[in-house]
KOLSE-93238 format. One line per field, with one value per residue (C-alpha): residue in three letters; x, y, z. Coordinates in steps of 0.25 Angstrom, whole numbers. Layout:
N
code (ALA	...);
x (X	...);
y (Y	...);
z (Z	...);
END
This chain:
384
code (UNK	UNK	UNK	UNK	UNK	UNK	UNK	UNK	UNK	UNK	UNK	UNK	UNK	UNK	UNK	UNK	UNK	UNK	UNK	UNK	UNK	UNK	UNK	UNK	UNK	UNK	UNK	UNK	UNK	UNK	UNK	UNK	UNK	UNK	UNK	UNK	UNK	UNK	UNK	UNK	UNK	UNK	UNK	UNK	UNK	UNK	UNK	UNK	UNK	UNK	UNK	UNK	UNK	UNK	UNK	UNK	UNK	UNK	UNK	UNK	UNK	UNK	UNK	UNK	UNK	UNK	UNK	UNK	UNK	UNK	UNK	UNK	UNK	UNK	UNK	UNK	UNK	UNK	UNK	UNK	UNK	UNK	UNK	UNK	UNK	UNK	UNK	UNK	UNK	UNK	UNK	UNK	UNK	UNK	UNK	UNK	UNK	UNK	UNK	UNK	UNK	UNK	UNK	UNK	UNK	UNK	UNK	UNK	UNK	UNK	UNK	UNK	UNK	UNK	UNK	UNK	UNK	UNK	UNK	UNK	UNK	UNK	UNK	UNK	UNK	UNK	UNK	UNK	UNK	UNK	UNK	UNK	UNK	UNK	UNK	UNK	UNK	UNK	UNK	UNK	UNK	UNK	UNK	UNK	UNK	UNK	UNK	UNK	UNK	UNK	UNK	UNK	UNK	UNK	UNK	UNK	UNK	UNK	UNK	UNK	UNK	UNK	UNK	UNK	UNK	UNK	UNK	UNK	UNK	UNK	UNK	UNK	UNK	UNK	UNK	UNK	UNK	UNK	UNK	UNK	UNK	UNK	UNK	UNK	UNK	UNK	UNK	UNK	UNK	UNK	UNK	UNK	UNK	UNK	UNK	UNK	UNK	UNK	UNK	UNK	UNK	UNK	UNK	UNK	UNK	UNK	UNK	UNK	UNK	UNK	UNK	UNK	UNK	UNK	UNK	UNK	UNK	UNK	UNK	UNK	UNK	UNK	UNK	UNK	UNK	UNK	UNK	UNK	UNK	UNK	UNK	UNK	UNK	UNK	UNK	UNK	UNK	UNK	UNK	UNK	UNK	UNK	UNK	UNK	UNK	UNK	UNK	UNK	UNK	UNK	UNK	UNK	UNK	UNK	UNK	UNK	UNK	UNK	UNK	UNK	UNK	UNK	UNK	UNK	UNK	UNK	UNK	UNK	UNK	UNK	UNK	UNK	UNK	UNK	UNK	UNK	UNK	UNK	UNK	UNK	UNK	UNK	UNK	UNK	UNK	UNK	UNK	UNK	UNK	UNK	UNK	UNK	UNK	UNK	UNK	UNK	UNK	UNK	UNK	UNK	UNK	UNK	UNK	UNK	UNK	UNK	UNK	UNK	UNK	UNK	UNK	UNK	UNK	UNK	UNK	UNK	UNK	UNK	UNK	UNK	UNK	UNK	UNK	UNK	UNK	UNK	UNK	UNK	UNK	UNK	UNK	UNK	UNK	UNK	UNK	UNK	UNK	UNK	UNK	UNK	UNK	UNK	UNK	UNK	UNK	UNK	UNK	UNK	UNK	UNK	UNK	UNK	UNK	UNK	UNK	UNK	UNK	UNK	UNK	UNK	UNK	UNK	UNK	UNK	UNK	UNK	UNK	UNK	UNK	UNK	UNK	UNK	UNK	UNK	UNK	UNK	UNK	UNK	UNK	UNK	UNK	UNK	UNK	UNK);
x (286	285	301	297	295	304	303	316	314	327	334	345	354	369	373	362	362	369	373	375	373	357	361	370	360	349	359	363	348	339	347	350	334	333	342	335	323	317	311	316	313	320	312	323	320	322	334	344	354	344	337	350	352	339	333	317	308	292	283	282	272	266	267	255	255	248	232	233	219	224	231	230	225	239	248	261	267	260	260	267	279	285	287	277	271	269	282	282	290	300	303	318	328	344	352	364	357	343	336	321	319	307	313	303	303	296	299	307	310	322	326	337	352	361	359	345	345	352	355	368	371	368	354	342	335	321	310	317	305	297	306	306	293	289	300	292	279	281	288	276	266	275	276	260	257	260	267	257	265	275	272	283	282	293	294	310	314	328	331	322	320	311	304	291	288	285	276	269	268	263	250	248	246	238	228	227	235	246	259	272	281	293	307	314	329	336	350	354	343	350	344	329	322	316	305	297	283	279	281	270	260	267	273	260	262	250	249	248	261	266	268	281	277	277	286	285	300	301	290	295	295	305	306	315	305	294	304	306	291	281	291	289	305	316	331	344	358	364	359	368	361	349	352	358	346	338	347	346	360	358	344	343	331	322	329	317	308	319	316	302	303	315	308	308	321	332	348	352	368	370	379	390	385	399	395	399	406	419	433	436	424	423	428	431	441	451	458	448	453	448	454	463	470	470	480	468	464	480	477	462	467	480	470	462	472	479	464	461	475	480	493	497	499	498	498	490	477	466	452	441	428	417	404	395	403	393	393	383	394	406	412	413	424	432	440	442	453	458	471	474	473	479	492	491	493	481	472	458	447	434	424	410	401	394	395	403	412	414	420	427	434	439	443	452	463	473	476	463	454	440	432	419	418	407	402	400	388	374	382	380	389	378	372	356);
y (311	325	333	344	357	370	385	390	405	414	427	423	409	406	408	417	426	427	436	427	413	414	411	398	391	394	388	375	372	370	359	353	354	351	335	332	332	344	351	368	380	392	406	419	434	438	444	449	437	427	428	427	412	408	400	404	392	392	402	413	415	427	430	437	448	453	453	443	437	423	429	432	446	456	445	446	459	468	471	483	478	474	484	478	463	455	446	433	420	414	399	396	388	394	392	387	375	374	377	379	394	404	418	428	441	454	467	478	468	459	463	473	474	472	464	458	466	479	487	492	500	489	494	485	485	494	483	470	467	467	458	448	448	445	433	427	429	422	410	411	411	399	391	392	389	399	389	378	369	370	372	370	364	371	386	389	405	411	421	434	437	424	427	433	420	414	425	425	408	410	421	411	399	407	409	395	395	381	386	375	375	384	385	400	399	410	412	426	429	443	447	449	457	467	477	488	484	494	483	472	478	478	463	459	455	455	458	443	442	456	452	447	434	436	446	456	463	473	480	476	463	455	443	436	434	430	419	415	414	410	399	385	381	390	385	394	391	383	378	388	399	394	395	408	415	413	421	435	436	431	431	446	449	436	425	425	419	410	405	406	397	389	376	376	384	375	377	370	372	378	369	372	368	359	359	375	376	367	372	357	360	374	383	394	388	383	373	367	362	354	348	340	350	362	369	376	382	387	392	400	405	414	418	422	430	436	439	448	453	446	441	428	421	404	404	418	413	419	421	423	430	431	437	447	457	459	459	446	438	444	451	464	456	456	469	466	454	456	464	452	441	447	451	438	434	432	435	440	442	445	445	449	464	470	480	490	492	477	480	491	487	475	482	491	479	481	464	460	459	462	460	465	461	455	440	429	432	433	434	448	450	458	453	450);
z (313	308	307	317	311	316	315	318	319	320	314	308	302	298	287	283	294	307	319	331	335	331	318	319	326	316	306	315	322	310	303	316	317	305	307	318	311	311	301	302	295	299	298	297	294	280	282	269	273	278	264	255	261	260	245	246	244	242	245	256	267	271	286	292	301	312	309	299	299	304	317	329	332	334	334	326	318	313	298	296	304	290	277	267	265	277	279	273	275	264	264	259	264	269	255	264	271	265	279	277	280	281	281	285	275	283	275	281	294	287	272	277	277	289	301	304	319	318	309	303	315	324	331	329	317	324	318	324	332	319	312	322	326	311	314	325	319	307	314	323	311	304	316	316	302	293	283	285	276	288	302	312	325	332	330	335	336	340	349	349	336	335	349	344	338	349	357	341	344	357	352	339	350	361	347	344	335	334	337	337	348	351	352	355	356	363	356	364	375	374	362	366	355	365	359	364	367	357	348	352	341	329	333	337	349	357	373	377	375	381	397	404	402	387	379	385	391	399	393	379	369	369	358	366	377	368	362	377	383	370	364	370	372	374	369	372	365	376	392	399	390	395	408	408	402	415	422	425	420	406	404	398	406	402	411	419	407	406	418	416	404	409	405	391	391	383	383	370	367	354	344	334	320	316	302	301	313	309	305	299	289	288	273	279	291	280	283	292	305	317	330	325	315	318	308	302	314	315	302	303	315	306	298	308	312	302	296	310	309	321	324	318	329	328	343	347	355	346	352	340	345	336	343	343	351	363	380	380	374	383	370	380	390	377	375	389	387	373	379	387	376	367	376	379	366	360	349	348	335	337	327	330	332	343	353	350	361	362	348	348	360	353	342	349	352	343	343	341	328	330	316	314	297	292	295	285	276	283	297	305	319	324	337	337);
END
C-alpha cells in the first residue's frame, strides 16, 4: 500500500516563524505524520523568515489565476490582486529538519518586513484577504493536480487563513473536477478572517457559495466559516474545546454550524513535543534538570530572577506567564491580583504582547517584570 499523501496548509512553523501555538503544532504534526507512515509536505506563505529556513530544490510552478483557460469560469483570485507575475510555488525543504515544503511566492502579498498580519503599528495588513486567499487557492490547485508528479490525498489547512481552501475545493469538485478529502483544524475559533462582501470578485468567489449555509457572515466573508462547512472533517486542539465551540458562549457567533456539523467535528488534545520541550536535554536550560534533580531548576530559576531584576529569593513562589496578553486568555484578571501575590510574597514575570491596557497595567507594579524584548529568531509575540 501506498504512504498516504498530505497537504498541510497553514501560516506559519517553529522555528521559522511563530506567533502562538499555530506554529508548534506545524513543527510537531508533520514528522509525527510523517512516522506513522504518511508522506507530508507543508505549503507556507513566502514570508522573509519563512524563506531564510528553507534550501530550495527543483523547479517551480506557476499558479494560475482567475480565467485561466483550464478553470472554472470566476473562481479563484483574480490577476491583479498581486503586483507583477502571477505567483508561483517553490519546492524546498525547512534547512532545520529537512521537511518537504512548497512556499507560495505572490508579489507585494508576502515579501515585506514585520509581522506577517499587522503591521508595525499593529492594525492589519489592508490586503490580508488577498494573501490568504491566494493560500487556499494554491492548496486547492495542488490538492487537485497542479503538481502531477505529486497529488495528495488529504488536503489539511489551519485555522482561517487556510479557510478558502476548502470553498475553492468545494467549486473545483461541483465542476468535476477530483478533489482529495479534507481536514480543517481550528487552533483559535476567535480569529475568523472576516471581510467585506465587496471582496467576492477579486477573490473569485462566486454566488454559489455566498448564502448562510456557505461563507457568507452577517452580510460579509468569513474564511473561517468556509473552513468550517466545505471541509469534509473538522478537528479542534482538544475535546472540551470542541465542545465548547458549540456554545453560545464560546462559539464567537458560529456555534450554531458546529452544531450543524457536530458529526464530523473531532477534539484531538494537543501534545507537547518532548524532544524540544525537556529541561534534562535542552542547551539553553544549563544545567539541565528533571524530577529527580532539581538543583538546575534552583539555579534557572536565580537567573531568572536576577535577569528581570527580582529579588533573589530561593524560596519566593515565582509565577512565569508568557502569553499573548489579551481578554480571551484571562490576561485582563491579571493586574487584578498581582498586589496580593506579591504582598503575599510572591513573584510575577510576564512575558508576552497584546492589548494595551492589559500591559500597561502590568507595568505599572513596581515588583513585578513585564518584558516585551524581542523572541527567538523567526518568533513575533503578536497575536493572529
Amino acid at each position: 500500500m501506498n504512504s498516504p499523501k498530505v497537504l498541510y496548509v497553514c501560516s506559519e512553523v517553529y522555528p521559522l516563524l511563530k506567533t502562538g501555538g499555530l506554529a508548534d503544532v506545524s513543527a510537531g504534526l508533520p514528522p509525527a505524520l510523517t512516522s506513522a507512515g504518511a508522506e507530508v509536505r507543508l505549503l507556507l506563505p513566502a514570508f522573509p523568515a519563512v524563506v531564510a529556513g528553507v534550501v530550495p530544490e527543483g523547479p517551480a510552478l506557476m499558479v494560475p489565476a482567475s480565467g485561466h483557460a483550464d478553470l472554472p469560469a470566476g473562481l479563484g483570485p483574480q490577476p491583479d490582486t498581486v503586483q507583477g507575475p502571477a505567483p508561483w510555488l517553490q519546492p524546498g525543504r525547512m534547512r532545520e529538519n529537512g521537511q518537504p515544503v512548497w512556499l507560495l511566492h505572490a508579489p507585494g502579498l508576502y515579501g515585506r518586513g514585520g509581522n506577517p498580519y499587522v503591521d508595525r503599528s499593529g492594525q492589519p495588513w489592508p490586503d490580508r484577504a488577498e494573501q490568504f486567499a491566494w493560500l487556499g487557492w494554491a492548496a486547492a490547485l495542488l490538492g487537485t493536480g497542479l503538481d502531477p508528479a505529486w497529488q495528495p490525498d488529504v488536503v489539511h489547512g489551519h485555522d482561517w487563513h487556510a479557510g478558502l481552501t476548502f470553498a475553492y475545493l468545494h467549486q473545483l469538485r461541483c465542476a468535476g473536477v477530483r478533489a482529495p478529502g479534507s481536514v480543517f483544524t481550528i487552533h483559535n475559533l476567535a480569529y475568523q478572517g472576516v471581510f467585506p462582501a465587496s471582496v467576492r470578485p477579486r477573490l473569485g468567489l462566486p454566488d454559489a457559495l455566498f448564502h448562510i449555509q456557505g461563507l457568507e457572515f452577517h452580510g460579509q466573508v468569513s474564511f473561517m466559516k468556509a473552513g468550517l462547512q466545505y471541509s469534509d472533517a473538522i478537528t479542534t486542539v482538544s475535546p472540551t474545546y470542541a465542545r465548547e465551540i458549540t456554545t453560545p458562549e464560546q462559539g464567537c457567533g458560529l456555534d450554531g454550524v458546529l452544531r450543524e456539523r457536530q458529526a464530523v467535528l473531532h477534539g484531538i488534545l494537543n501534545g507537547v513535543d518532548d524532544a524540544v520541550w525537556n529541561p534534562a536535554a535542552d542547551a539553553r536550560v544549563h544545567p539541565g534538570f528533571d524530577a529527580e534533580h532539581l538543583q538546575g531548576k534552583a539555579l534557572a530559576k536565580a537567573r531568572l530572577q536576577e535577569t528581570m531584576g527580582l529579588q533573589p529569593a530561593p524560596d519566593a513562589l515565582l509565577f512565569s506567564v508568557v502569553s499573548r496578553l489579551t481578554e480571551q486568555k484571562g490576561l485582563h484578571l491579571l493586574p487584578h491580583v498581582v498586589d496580593d501575590l506579591v504582598q503575599r510574597g510572591g513573584q510575577l514575570v510576564v512575558l508576552g504582547a497584546g492589548d494595551s491596557a492589559i500591559e500597561q497595567a502590568l507595568a505599572g507594579w513596581r515588583c513585578t517584570s513585564v518584558t516585551t524584548r524581542p523572541w527567538p529568531t523567526g518568533s513575533l509575540p503578536v497575536p493572529t
